[in-house]
SESEFI-236622 format. One record per atom (N, C-alpha, C): atom name; residue in three letters; z, y, x. Coordinates in Angstrom, 3 decimals, decimal comma, padded with zeros to 6 digits. Atoms other than C-alpha are relative to their C-alpha. Layout:
[pt "CA"; "ALA"; [Z; Y; X]]
...
This chain:
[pt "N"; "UNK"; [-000,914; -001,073; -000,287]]
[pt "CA"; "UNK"; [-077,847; 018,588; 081,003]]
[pt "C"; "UNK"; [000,261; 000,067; 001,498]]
[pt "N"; "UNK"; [-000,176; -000,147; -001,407]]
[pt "CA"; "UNK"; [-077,322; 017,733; 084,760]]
[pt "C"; "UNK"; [-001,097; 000,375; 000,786]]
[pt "N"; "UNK"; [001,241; -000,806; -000,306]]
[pt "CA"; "UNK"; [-080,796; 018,391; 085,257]]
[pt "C"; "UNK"; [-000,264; 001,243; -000,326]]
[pt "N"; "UNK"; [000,188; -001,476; 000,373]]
[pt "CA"; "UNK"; [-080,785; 021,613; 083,748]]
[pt "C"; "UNK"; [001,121; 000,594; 001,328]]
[pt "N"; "UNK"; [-000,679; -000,577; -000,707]]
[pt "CA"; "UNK"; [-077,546; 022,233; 086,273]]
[pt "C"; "UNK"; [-000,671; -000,213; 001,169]]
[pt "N"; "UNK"; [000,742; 000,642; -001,663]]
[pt "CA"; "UNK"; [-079,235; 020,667; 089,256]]
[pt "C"; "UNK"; [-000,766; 001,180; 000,182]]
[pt "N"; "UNK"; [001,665; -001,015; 000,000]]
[pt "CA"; "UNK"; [-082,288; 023,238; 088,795]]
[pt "C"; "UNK"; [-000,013; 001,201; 000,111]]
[pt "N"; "UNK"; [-000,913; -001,720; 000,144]]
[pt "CA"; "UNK"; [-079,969; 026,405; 088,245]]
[pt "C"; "UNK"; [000,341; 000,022; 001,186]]
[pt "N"; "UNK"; [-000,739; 000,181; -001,111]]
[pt "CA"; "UNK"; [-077,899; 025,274; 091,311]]
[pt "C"; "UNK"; [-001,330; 000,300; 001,352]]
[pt "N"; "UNK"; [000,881; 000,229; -000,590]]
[pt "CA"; "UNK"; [-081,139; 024,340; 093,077]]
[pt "C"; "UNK"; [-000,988; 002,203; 000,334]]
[pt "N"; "UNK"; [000,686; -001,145; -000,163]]
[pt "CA"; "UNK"; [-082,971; 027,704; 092,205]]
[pt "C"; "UNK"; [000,694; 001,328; 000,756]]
[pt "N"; "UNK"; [-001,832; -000,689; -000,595]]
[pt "CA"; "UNK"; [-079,230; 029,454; 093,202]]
[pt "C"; "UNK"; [-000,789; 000,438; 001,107]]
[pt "N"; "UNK"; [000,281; 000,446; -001,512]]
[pt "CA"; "UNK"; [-080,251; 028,303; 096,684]]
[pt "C"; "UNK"; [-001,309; 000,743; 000,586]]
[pt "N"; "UNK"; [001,025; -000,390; -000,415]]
[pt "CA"; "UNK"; [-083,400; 029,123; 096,995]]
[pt "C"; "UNK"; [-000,232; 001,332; 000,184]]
[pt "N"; "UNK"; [-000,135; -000,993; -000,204]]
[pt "CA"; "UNK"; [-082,898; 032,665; 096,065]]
[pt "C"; "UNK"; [001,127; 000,881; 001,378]]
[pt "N"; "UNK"; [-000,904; -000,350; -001,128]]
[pt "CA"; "UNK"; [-080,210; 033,080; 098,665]]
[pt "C"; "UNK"; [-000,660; 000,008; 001,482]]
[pt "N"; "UNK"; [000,395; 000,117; -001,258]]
[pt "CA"; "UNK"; [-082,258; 031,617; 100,978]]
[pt "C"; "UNK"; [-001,215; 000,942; 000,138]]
[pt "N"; "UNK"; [000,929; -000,931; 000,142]]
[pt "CA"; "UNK"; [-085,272; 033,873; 100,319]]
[pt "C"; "UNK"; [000,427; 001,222; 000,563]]
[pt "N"; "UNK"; [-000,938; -001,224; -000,548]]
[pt "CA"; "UNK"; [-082,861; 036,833; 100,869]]
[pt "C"; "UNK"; [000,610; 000,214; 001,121]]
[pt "N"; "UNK"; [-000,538; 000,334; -001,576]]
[pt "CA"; "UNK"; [-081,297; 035,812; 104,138]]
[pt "C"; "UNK"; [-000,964; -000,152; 001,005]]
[pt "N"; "UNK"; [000,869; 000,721; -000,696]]
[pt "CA"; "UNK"; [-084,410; 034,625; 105,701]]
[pt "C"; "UNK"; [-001,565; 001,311; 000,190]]
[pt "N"; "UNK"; [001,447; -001,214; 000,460]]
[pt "CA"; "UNK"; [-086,935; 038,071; 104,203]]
[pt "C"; "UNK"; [-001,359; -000,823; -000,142]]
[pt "N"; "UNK"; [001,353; 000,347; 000,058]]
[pt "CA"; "UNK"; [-089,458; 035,817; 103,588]]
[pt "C"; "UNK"; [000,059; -000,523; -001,198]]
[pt "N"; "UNK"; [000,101; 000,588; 001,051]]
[pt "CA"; "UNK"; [-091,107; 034,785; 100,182]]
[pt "C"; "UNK"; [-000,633; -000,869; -000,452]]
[pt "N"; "UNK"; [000,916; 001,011; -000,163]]
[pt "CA"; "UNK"; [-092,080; 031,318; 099,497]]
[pt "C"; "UNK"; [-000,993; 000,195; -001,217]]
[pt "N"; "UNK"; [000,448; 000,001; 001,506]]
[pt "CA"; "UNK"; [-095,004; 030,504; 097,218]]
[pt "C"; "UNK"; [000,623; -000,525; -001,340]]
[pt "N"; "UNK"; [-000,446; 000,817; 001,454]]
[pt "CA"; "UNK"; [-094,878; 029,010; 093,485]]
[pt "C"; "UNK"; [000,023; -001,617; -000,232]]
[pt "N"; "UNK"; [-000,103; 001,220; -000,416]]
[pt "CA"; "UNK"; [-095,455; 025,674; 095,031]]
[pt "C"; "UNK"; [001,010; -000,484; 000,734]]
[pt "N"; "UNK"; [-001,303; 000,445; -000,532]]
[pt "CA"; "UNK"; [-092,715; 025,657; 097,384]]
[pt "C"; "UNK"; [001,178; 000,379; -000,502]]
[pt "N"; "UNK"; [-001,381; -000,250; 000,917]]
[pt "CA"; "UNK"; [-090,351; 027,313; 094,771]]
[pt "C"; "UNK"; [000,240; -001,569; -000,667]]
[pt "N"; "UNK"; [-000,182; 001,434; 001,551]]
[pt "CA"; "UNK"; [-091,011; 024,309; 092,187]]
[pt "C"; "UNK"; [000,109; -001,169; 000,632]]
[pt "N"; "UNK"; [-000,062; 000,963; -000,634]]
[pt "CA"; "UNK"; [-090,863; 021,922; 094,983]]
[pt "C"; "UNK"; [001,475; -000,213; 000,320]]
[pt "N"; "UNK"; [-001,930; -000,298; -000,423]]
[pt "CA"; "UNK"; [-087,147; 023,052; 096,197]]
[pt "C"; "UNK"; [000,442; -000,022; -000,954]]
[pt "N"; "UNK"; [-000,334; 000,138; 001,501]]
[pt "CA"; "UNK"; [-086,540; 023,570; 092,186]]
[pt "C"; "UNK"; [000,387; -000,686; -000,343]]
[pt "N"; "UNK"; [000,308; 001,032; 001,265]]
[pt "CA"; "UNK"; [-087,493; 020,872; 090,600]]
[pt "C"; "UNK"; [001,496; -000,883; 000,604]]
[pt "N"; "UNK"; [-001,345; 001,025; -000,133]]
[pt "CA"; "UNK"; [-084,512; 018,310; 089,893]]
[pt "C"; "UNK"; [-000,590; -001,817; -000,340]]
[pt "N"; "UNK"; [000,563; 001,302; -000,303]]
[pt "CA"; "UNK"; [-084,396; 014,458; 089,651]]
[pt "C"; "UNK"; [-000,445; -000,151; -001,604]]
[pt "N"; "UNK"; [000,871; 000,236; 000,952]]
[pt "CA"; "UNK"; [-086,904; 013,304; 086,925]]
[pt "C"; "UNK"; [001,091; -001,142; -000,784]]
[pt "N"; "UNK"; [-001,079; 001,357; 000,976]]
[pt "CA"; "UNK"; [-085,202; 010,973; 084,210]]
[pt "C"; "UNK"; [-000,244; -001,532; 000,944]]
[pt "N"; "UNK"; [000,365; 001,098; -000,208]]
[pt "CA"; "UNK"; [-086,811; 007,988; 085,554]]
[pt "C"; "UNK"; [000,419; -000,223; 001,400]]
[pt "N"; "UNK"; [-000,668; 000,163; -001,441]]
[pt "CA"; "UNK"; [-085,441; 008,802; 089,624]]
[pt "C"; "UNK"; [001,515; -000,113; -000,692]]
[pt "N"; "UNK"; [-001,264; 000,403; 000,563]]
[pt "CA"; "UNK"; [-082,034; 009,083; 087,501]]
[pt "C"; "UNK"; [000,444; -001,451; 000,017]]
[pt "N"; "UNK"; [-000,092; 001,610; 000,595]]
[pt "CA"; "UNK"; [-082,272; 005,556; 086,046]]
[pt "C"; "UNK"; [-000,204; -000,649; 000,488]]
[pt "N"; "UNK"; [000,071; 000,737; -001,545]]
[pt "CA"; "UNK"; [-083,576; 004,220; 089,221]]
[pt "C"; "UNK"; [000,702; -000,231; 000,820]]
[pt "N"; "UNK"; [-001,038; 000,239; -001,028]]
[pt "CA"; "UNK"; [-080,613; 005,462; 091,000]]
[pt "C"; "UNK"; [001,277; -000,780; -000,457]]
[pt "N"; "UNK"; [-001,501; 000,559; 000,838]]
[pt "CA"; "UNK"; [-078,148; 004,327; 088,514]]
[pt "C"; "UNK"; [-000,114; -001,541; -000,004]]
[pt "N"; "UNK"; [000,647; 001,150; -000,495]]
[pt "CA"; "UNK"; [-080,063; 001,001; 088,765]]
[pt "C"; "UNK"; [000,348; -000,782; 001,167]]
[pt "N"; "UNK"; [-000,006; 000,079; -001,395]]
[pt "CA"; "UNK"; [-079,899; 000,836; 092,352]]
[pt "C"; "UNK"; [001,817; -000,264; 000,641]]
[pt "N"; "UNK"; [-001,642; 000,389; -000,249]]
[pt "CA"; "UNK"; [-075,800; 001,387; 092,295]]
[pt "C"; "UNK"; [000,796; -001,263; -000,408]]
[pt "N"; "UNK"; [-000,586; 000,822; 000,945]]
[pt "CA"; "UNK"; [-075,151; -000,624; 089,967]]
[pt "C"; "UNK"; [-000,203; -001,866; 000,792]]
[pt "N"; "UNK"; [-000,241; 001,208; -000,723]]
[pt "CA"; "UNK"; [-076,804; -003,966; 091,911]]
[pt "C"; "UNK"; [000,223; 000,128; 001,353]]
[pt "N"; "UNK"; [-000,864; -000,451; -001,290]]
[pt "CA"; "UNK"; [-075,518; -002,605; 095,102]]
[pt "C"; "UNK"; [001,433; -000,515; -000,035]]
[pt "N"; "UNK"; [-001,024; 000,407; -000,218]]
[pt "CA"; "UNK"; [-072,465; -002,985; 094,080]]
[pt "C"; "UNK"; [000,638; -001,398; -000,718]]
[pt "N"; "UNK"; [000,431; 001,554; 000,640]]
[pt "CA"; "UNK"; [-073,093; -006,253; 091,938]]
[pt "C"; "UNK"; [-000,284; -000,864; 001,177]]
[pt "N"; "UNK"; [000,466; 001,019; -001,336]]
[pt "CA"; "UNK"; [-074,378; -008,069; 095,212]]
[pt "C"; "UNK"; [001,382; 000,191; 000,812]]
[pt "N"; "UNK"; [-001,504; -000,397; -001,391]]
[pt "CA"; "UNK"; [-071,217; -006,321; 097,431]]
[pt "C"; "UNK"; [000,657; -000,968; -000,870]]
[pt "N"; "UNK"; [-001,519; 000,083; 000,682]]
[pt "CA"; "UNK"; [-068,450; -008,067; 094,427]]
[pt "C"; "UNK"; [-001,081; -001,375; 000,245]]
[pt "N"; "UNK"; [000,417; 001,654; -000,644]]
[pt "CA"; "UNK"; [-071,133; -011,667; 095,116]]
[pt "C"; "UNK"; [000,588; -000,452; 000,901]]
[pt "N"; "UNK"; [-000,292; 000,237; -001,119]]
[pt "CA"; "UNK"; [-070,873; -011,611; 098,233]]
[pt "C"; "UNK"; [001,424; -000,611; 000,342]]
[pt "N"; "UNK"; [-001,781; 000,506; -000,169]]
[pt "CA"; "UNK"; [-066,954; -011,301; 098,112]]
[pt "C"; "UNK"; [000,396; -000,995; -000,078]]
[pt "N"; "UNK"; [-000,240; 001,104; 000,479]]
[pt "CA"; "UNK"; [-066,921; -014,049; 096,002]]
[pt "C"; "UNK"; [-000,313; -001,348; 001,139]]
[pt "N"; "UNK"; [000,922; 000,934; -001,169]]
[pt "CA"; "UNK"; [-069,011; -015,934; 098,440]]
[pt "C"; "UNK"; [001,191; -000,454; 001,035]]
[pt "N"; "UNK"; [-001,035; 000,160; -001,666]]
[pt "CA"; "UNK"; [-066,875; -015,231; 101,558]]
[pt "C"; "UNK"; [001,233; -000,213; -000,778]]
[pt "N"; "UNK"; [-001,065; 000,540; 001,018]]
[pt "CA"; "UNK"; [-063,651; -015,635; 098,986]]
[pt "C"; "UNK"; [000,018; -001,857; 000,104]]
[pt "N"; "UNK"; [-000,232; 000,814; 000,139]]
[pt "CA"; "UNK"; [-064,485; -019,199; 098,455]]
[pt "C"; "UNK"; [-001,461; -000,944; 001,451]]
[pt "N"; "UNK"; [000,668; 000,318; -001,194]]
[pt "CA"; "UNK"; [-065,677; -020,833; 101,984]]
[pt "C"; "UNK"; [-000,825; -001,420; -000,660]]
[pt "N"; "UNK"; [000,819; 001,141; 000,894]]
[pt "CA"; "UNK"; [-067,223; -023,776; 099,664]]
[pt "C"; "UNK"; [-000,958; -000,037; -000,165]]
[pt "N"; "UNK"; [001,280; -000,153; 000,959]]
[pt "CA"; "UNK"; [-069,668; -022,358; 097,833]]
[pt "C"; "UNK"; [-000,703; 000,517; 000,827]]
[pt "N"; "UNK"; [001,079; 000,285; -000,874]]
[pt "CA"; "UNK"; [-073,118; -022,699; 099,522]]
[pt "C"; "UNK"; [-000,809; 001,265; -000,540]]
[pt "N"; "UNK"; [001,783; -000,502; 000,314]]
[pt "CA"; "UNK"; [-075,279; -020,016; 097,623]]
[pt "C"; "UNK"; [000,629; 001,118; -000,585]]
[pt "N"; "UNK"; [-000,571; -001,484; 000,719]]
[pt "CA"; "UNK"; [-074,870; -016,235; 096,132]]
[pt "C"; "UNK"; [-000,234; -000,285; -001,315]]
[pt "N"; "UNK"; [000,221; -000,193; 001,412]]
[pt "CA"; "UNK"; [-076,108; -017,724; 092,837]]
[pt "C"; "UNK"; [001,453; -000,882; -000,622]]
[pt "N"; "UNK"; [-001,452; 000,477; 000,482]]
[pt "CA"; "UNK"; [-073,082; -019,985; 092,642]]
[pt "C"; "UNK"; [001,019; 001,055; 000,167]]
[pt "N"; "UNK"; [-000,871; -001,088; 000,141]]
[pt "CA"; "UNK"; [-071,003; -017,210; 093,669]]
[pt "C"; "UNK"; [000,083; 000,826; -001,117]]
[pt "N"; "UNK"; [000,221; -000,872; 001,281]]
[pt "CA"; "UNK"; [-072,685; -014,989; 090,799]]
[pt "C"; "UNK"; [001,012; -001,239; -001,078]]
[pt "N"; "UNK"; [-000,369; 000,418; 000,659]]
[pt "CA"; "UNK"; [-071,658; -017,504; 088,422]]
[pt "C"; "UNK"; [001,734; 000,106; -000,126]]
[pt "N"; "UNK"; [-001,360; -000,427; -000,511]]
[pt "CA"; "UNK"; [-068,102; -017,793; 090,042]]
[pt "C"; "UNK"; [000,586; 001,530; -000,658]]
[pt "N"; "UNK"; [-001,044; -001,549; 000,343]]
[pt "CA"; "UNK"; [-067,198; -014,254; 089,140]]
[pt "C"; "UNK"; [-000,538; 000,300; -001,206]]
[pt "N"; "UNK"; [000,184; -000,036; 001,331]]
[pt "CA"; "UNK"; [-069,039; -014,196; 085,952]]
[pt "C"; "UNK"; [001,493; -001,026; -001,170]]
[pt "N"; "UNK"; [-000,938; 000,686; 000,644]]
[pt "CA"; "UNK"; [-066,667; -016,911; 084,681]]
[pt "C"; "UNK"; [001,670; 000,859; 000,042]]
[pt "N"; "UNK"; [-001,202; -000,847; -000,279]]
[pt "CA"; "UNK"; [-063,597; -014,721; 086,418]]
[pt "C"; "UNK"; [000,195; 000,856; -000,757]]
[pt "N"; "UNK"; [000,199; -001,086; 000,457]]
[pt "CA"; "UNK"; [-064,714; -012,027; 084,852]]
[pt "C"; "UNK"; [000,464; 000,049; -001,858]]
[pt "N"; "UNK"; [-000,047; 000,531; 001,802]]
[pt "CA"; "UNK"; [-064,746; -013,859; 081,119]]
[pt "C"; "UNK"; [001,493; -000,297; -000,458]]
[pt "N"; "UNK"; [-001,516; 000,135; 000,331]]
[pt "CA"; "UNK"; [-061,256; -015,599; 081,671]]
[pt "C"; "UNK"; [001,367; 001,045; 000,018]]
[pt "N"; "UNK"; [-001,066; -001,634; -000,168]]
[pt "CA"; "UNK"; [-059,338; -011,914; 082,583]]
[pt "C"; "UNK"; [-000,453; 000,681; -001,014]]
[pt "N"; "UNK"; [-000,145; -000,617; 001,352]]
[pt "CA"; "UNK"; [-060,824; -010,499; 079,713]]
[pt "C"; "UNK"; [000,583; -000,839; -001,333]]
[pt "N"; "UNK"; [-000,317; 000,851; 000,917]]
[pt "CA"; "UNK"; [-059,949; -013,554; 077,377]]
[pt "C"; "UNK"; [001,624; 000,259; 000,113]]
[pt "N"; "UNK"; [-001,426; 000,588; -000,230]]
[pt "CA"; "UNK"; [-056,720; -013,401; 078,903]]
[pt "C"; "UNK"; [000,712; 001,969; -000,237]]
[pt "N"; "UNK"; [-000,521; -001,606; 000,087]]
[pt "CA"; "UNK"; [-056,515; -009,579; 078,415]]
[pt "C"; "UNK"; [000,243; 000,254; -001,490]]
[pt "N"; "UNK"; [-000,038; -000,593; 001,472]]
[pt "CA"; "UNK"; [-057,180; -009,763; 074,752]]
[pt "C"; "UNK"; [001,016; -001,724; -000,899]]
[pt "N"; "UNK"; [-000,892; 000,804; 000,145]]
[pt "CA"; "UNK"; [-054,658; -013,091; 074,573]]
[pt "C"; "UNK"; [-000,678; -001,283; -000,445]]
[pt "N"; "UNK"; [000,614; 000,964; 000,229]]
[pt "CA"; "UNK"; [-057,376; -015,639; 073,679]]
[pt "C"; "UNK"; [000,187; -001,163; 001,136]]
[pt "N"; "UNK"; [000,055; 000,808; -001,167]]
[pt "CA"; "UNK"; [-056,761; -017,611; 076,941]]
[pt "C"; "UNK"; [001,410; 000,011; 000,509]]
[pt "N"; "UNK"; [-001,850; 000,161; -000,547]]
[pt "CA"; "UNK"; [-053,116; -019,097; 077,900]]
[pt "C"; "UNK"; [000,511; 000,683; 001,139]]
């Protein structure tokens, strides 16, 4: 569905710009300006945020505790954080 809006929005554009500009591109540079992000650039980007901001909340941890020597101990570190605030959210944990 956001791809279908992307492509409407996208084609929007193009016609505007066609009209402002008097010139008419081909059917190659329509579908090139057109076209929207493919499922798989989607899931790539969502991918991409997701340990972006997974490495940024490491890191924290990292610089958080001046101790710990390594980002994989850190990972762990906030995995465990992560377990005892929900335990402690759903009252399993004192």
């Amino acid at each position: 569905m956001g791809k279908r809006y992307e492509e409407l929005a996208n084609l929007n554009f193009v016609n505007v710009l066609e009209e402002t500009v008097k010139i008419k591109l081909s059917k190659v540079q329509r579908d090139i300006l057109i076209r929207g992000a493919s499922e798989r650039e989607l899931v790539d980007s969502g991918l991409e945020e997701t340990m972006m901001s997974a490495y940024h909340e490491i890191r924290e941890t990292k610089m958080l505790y001046p101790e710990v020597d390594s980002l994989r101990t850190a990972a762990f570190i906030s995995a465990i954080n992560k377990i005892a605030i929900s335990y402690s959210n759903l009252g399993i944990f004192p």
